[in-house]
Residue frames relative to the residue before (quaternion, step in Angstrom):
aa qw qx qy qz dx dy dz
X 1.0000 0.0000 0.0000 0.0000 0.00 0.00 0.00
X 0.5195 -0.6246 0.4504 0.3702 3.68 -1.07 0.88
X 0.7650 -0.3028 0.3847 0.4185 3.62 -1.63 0.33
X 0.7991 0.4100 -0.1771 0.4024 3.24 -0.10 -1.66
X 0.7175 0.4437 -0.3474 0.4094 3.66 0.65 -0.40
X 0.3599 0.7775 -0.2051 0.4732 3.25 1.80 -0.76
X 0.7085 0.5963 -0.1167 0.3590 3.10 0.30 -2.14
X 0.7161 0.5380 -0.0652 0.4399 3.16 0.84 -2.03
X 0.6526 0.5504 -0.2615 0.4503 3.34 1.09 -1.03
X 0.6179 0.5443 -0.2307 0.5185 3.39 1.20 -1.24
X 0.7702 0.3224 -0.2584 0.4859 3.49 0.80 -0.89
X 0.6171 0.4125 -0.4812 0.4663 4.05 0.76 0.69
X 0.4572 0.4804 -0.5082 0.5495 3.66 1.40 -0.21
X 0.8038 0.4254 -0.3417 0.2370 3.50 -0.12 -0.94
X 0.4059 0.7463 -0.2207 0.4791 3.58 1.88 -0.01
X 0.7041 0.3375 -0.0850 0.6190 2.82 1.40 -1.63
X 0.7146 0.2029 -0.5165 0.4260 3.65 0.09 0.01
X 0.2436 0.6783 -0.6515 0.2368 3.81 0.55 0.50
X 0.8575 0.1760 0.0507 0.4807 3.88 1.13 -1.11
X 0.6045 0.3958 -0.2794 0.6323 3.63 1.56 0.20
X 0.1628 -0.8158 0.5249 0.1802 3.41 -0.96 1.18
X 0.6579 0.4807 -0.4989 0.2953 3.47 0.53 0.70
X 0.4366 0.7065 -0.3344 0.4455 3.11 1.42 0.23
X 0.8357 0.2697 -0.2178 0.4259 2.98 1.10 -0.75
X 0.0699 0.7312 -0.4621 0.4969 3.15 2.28 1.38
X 0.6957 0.4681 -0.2197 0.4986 3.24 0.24 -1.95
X 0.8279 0.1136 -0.4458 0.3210 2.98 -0.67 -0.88
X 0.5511 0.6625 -0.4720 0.1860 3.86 0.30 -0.64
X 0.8038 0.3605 -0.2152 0.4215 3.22 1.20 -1.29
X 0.6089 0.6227 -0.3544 0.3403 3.36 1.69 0.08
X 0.2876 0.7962 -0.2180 0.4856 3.24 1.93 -0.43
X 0.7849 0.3695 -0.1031 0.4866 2.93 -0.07 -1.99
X 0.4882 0.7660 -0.2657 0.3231 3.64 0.71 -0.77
X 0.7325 0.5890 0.0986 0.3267 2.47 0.75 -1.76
X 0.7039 0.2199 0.0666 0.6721 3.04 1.43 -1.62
X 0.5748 -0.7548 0.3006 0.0975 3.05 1.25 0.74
X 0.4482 0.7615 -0.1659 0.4378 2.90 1.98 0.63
X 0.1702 0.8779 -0.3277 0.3048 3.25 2.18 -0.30
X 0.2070 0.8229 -0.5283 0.0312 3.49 -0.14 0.70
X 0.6204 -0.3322 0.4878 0.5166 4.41 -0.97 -0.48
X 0.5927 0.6559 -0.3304 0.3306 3.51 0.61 -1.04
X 0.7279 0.4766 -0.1009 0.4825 3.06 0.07 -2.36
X 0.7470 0.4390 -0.3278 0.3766 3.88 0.84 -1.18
X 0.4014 0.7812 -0.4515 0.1575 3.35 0.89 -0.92
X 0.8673 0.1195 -0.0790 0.4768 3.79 -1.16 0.28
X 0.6224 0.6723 -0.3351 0.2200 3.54 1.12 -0.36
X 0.5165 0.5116 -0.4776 0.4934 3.56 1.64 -0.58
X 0.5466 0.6681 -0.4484 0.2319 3.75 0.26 -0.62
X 0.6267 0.6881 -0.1450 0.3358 2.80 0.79 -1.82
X 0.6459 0.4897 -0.2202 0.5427 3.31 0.85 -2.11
X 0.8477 0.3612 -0.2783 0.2710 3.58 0.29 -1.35
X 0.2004 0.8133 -0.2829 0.4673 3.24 1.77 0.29
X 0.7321 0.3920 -0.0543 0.5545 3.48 0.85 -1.68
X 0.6410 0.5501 -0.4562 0.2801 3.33 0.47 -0.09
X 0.3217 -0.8493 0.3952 0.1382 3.06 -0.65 1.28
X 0.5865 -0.5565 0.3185 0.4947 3.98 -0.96 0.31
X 0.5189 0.6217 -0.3621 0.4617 3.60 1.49 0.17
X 0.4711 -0.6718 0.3222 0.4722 3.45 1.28 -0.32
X 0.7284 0.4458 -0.2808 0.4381 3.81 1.35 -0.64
X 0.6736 -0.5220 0.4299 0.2982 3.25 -1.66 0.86
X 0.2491 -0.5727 0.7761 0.0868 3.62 -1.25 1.10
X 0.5246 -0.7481 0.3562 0.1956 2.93 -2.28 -0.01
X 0.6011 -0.0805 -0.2427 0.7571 2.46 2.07 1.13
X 0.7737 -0.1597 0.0897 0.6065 3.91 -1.39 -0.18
X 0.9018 0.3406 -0.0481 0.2616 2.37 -2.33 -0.43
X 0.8118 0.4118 -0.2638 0.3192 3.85 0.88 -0.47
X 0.6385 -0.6365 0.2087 0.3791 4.01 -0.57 0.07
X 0.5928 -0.6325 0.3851 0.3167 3.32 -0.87 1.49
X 0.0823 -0.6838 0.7214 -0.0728 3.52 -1.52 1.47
X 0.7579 -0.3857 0.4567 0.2612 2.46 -2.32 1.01
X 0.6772 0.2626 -0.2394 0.6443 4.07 0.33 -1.24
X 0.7864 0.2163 -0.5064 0.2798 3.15 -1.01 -0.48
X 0.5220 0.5495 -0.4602 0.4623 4.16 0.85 -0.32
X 0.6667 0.3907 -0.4036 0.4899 4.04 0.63 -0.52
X 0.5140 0.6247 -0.3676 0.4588 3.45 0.64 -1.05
X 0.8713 0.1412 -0.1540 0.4441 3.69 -0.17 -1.24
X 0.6448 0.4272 -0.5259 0.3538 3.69 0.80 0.24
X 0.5401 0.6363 -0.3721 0.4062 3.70 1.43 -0.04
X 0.6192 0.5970 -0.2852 0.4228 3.04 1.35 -1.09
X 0.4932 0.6852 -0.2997 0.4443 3.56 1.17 -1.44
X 0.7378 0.4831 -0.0344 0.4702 3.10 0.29 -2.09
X 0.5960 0.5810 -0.3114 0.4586 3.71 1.08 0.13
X 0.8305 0.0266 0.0284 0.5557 3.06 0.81 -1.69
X 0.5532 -0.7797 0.1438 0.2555 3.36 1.32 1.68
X 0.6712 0.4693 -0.4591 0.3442 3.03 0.37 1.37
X 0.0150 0.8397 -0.5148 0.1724 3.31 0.63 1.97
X 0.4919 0.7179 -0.3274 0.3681 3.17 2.08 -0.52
X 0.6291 0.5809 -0.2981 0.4218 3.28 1.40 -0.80
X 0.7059 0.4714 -0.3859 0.3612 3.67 0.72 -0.68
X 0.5548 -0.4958 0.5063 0.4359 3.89 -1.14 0.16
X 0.1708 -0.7433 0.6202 0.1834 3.88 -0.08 1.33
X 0.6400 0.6197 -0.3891 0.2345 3.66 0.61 -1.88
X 0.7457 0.2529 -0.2679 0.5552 4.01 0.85 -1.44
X 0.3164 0.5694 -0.6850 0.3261 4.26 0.93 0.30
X 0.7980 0.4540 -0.1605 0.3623 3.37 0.34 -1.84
X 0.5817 0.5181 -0.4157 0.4694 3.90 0.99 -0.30
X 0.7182 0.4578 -0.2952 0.4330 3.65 1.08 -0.72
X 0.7388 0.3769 -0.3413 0.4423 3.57 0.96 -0.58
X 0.3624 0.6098 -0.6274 0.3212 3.95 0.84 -0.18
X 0.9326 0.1785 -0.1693 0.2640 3.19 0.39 -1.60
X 0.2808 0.6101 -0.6719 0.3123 3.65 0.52 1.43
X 0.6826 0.4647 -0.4213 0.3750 3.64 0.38 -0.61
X 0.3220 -0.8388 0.4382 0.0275 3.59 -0.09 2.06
X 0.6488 -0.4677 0.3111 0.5133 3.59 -1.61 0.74
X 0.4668 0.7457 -0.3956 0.2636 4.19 1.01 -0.16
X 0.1483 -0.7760 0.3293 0.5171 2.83 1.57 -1.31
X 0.5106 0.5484 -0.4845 0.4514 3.58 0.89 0.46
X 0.5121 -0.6374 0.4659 0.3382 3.41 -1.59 0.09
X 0.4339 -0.5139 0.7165 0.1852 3.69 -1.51 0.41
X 0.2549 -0.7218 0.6215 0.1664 3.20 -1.55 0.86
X 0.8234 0.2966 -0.0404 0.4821 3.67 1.20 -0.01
X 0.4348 -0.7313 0.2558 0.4589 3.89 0.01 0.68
X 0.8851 0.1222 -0.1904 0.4068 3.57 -0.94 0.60
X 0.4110 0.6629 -0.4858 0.3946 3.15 1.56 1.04
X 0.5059 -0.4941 0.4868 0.5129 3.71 -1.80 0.43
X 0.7268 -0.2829 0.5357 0.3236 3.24 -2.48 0.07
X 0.1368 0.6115 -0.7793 -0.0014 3.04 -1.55 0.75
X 0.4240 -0.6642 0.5187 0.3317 3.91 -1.45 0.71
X 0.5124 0.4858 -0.6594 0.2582 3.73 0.52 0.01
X 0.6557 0.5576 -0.4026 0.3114 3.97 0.96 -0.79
X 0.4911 0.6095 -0.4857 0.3892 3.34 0.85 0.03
X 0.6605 0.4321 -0.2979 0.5370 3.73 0.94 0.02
X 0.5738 0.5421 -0.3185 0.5249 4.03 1.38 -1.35
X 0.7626 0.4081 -0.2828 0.4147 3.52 0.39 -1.48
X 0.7492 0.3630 -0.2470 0.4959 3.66 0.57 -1.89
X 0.3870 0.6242 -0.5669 0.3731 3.57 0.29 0.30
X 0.6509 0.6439 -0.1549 0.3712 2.65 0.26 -2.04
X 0.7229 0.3405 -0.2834 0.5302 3.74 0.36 -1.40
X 0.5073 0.5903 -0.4837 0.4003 3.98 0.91 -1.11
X 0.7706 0.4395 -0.3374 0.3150 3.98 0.55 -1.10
X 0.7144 0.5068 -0.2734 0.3975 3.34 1.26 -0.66
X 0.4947 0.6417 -0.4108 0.4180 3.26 1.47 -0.37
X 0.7714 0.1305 -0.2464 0.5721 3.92 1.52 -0.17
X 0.5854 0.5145 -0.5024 0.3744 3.00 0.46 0.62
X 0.5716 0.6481 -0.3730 0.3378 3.72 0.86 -0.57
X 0.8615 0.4123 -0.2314 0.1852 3.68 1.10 -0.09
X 0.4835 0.5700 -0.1833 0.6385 2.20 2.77 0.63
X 0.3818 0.8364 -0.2962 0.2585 3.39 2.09 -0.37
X 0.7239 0.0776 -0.3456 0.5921 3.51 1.48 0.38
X 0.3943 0.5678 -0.6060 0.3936 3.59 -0.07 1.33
X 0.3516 -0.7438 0.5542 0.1270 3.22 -1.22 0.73
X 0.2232 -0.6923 0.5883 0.3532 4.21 -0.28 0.25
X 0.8396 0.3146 -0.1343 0.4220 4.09 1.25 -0.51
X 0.2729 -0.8815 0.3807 0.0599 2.58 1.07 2.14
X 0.0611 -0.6837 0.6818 0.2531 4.34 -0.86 0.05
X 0.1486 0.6568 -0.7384 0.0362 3.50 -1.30 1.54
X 0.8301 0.1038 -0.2503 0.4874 3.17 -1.00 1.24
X 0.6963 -0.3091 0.4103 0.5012 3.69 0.46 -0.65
X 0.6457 0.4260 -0.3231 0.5451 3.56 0.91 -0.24
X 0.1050 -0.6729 0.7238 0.1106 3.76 -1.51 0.00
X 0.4639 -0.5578 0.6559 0.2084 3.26 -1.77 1.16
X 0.3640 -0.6487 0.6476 0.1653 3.15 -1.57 1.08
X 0.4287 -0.7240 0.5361 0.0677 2.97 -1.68 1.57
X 0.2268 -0.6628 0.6515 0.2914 3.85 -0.20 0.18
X 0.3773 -0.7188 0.5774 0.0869 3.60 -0.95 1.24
X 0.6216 0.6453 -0.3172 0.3108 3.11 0.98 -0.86
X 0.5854 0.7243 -0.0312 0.3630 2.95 1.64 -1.54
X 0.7685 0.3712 -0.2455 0.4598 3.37 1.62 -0.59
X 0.5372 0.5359 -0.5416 0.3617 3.40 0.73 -0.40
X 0.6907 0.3481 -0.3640 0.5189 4.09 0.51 -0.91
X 0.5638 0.5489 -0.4569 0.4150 4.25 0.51 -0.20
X 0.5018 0.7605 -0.1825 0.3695 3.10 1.43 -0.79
X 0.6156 0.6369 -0.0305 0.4632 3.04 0.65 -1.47
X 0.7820 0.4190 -0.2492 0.3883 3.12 0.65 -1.76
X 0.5603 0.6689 -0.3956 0.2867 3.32 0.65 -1.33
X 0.6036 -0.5684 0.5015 0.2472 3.02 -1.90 0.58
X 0.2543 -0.6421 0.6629 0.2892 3.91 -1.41 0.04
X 0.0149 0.8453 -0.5340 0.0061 2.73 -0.64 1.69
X 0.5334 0.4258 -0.3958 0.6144 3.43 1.63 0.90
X 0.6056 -0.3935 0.6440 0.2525 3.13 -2.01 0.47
X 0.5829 -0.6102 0.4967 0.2030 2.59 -1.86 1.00
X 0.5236 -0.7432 0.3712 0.1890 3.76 -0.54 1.01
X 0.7196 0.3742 -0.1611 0.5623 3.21 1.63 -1.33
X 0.3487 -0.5233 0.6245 0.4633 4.15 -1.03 -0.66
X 0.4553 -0.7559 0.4692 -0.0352 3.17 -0.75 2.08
X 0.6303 0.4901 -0.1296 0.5880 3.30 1.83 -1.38
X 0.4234 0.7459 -0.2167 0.4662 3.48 1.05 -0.27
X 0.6980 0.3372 -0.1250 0.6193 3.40 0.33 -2.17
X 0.5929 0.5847 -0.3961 0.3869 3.63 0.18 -1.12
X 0.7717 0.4933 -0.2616 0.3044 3.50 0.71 -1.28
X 0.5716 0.5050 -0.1540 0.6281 3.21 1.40 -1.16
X 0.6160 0.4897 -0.4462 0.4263 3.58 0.13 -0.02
X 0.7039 0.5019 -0.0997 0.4925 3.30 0.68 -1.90
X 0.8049 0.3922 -0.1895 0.4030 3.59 0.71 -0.06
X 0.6488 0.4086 -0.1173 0.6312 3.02 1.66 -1.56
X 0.8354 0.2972 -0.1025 0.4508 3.27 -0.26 -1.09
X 0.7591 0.2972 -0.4763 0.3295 3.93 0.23 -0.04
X 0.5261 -0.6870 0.4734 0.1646 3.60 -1.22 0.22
X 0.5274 -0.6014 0.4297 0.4190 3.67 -0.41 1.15
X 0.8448 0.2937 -0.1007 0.4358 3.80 -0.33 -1.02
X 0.7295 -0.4571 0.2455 0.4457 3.79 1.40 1.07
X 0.6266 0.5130 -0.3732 0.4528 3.48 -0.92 0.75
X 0.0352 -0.7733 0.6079 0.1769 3.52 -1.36 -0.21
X 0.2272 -0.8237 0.5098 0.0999 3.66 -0.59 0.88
X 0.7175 -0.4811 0.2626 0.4300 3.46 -1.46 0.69
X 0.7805 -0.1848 0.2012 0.5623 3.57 0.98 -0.69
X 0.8770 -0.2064 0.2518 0.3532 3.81 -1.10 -0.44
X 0.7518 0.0866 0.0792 0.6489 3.83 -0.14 0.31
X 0.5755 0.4984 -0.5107 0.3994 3.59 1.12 0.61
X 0.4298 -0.6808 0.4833 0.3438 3.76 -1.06 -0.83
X 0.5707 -0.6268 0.3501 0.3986 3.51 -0.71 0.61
X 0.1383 0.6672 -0.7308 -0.0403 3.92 -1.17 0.05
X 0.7737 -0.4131 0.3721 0.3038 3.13 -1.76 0.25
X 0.5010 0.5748 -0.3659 0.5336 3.83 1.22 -1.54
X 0.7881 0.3421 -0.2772 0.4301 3.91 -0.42 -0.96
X 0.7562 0.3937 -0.2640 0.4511 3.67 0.46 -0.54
X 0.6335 0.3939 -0.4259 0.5120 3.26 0.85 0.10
X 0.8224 0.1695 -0.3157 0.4418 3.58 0.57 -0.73
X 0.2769 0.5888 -0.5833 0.4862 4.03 1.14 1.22
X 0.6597 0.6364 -0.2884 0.2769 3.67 0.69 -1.29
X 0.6940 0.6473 -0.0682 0.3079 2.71 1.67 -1.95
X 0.6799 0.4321 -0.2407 0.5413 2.80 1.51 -1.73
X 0.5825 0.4129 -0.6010 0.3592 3.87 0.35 -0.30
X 0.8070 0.4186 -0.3686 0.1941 3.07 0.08 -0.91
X 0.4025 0.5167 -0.5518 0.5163 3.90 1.54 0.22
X 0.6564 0.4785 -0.4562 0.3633 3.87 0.35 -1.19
X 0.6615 0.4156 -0.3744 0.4994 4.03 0.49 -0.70
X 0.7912 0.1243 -0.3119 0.5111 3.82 0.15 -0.05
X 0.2171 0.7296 -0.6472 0.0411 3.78 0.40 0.19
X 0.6390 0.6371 -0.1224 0.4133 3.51 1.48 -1.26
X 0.8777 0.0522 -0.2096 0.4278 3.44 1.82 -0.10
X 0.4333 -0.6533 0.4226 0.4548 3.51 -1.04 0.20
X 0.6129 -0.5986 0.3282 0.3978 3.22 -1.07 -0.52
X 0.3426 0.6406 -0.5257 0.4426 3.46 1.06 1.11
X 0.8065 0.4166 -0.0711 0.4136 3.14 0.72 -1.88
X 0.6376 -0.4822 0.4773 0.3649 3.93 -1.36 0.69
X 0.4143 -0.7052 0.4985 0.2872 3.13 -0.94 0.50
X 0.4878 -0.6208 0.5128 0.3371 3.88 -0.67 1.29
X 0.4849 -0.7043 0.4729 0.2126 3.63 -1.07 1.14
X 0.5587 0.7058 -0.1809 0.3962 3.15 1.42 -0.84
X 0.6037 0.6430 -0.1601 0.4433 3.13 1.56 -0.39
X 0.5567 0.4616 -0.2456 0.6455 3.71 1.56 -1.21
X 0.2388 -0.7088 0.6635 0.0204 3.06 -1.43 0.86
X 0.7716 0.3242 -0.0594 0.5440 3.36 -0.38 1.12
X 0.7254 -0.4732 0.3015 0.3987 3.78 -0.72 0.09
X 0.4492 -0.7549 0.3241 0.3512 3.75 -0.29 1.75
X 0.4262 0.6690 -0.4926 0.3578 4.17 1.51 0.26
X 0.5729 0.4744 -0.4198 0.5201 3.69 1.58 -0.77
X 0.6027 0.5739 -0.5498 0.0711 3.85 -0.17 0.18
X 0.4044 -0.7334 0.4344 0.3314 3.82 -0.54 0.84
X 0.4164 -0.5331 0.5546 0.4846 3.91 -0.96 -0.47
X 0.4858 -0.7327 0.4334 0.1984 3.20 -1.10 0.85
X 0.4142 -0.7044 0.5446 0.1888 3.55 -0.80 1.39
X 0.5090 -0.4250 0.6882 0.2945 3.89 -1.85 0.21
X 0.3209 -0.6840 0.6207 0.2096 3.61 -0.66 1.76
X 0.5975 0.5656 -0.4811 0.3028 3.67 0.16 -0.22
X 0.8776 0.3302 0.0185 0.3470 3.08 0.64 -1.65
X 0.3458 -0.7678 0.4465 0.3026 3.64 1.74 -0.38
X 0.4710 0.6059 -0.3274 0.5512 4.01 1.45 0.72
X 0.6482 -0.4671 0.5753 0.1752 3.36 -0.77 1.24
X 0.4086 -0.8218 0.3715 0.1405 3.45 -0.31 1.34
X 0.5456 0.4927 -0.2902 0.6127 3.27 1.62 -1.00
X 0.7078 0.4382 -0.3413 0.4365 4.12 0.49 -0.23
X 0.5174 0.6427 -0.3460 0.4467 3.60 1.64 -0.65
X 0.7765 0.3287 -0.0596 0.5342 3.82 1.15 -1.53
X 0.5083 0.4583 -0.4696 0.5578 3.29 1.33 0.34
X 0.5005 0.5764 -0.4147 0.4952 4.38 1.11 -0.54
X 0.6697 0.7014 -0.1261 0.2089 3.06 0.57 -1.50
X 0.7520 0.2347 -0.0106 0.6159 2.98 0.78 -1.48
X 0.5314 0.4677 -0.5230 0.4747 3.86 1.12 -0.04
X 0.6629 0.5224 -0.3679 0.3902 4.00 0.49 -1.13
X 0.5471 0.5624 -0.4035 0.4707 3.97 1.10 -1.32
X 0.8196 0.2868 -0.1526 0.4719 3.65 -0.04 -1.10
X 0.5496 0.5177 -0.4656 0.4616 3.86 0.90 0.45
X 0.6721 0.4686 -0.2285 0.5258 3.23 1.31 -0.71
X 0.6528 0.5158 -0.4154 0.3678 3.44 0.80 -0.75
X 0.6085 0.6772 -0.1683 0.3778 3.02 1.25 -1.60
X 0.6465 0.5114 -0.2002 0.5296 3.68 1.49 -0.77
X 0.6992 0.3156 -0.4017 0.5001 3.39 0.90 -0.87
X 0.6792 0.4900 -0.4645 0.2878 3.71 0.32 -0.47
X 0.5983 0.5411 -0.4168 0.4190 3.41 1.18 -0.28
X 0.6284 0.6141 -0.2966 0.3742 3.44 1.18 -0.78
């Protein structure tokens, strides 16, 4: 996705954690991530919180007691999945609640018995993009307890470890589906993508419309493996580069962050 749409995105998240405290989970621990700064500190008290939100529907609210959403359910299963401890949430009713947002429209809802909107097609299919690697490690711990002691986990270490893993599940949603409903519903003759029909384009929907095609076109791979043709809907000119499901960043821009922040830091302590 281009800077400027990027930008925009960053600046409606930052709107929203002005008044939602898991948002401003996400963005803290994605940040840090990033810059490779991930520390025990920064995590502290924060799986609670998330697991706090979980609702008897199975998705994340934006805090107690309130109704499971499309964002705030990505938000806190990335977050989990950040500072390893997605094991802790209830995955089995996570996944019973999100099959059924993706409506007879073929896009995704961000809430039960709400209309379609295309930014969820990134909140919701995301969401499935994380479980598709996370489900075969969902009882393993990175902070093993032997004797009374625990091995420290480098946090940093998982968003790009992440990545690597295999998909060892099927895709949950119809990938070929979202694609459809996007490409029809939600993009705009003269460029852009909008929230839905009889809406107008803005930047907020086209970046995260962009996003979700492009999970729906690799849902089917990891980032070892070719991408299954079977997967692009439409002419192979509609495929997107594939983004880091964690982080919503062009993958090639995710390991290009990566490896600038490692060696900024390294480069600092040796000078220190």
């Amino acid at each position: 996705m281009c800077s400027s749409i990027y930008s925009q995105s960053l600046i409606e998240l930052a709107k929203a954690c002005a008044s939602c405290a898991i948002l401003k989970f996400v963005l803290k621990i994605v940040v840090a991530s990033i810059l490779n700064i991930l520390d025990d500190e920064l995590v502290q008290n924060v799986g609670n919180y998330i697991l706090s939100c979980q609702t008897y529907e199975g998705g994340i609210s934006a805090e107690p007691g309130t109704e499971a959403h499309g964002g705030y359910t990505f938000c806190g299963v990335a977050t989990m999945i950040m500072i390893n401890q997605v094991n802790q949430l209830d995955l089995p009713r996570l996944i019973d609640w999100l099959v059924f947002q993706q409506g007879k429209e073929c896009g995704f809802k961000g809430r039960t018995n709400k209309l379609v909107y295309c930014c969820y097609s990134f909140w919701q299919g995301g969401t499935f993009a994380l479980l598709q690697r996370a489900c075969s490690t969902i009882d393993q711990q990175l902070v093993i307890p032997v004797g009374g002691n625990t091995f420290k986990v480098n946090f940093n270490d998982i968003g790009h470890n992440f990545v690597k893993r295999r998909v060892e599940m099927e895709p949950l949603f119809d990938g070929r589906a979202l694609q459809l409903y996007l490409l029809l519903c939600s993009q705009e003759e003269n460029g852009g993508l909008k929230d839905k029909p009889g809406k107008s384009r803005d930047f907020y929907h086209t970046c995260y419309a962009l996003s979700g095609l492009s999970l729906s076109q690799h849902i089917w791979s990891d980032d070892e493996s070719l991408l299954m043709p079977r997967a692009v809907l439409g002419p192979y000119s509609n495929l997107l580069e594939p983004i880091h499901p964690l982080f919503n960043v062009v993958l090639e821009r995710y390991h290009e962050a990566r490896d600038f922040f490692t060696t900024f830091w390294l480069s600092n302590i040796i000078v220190l």
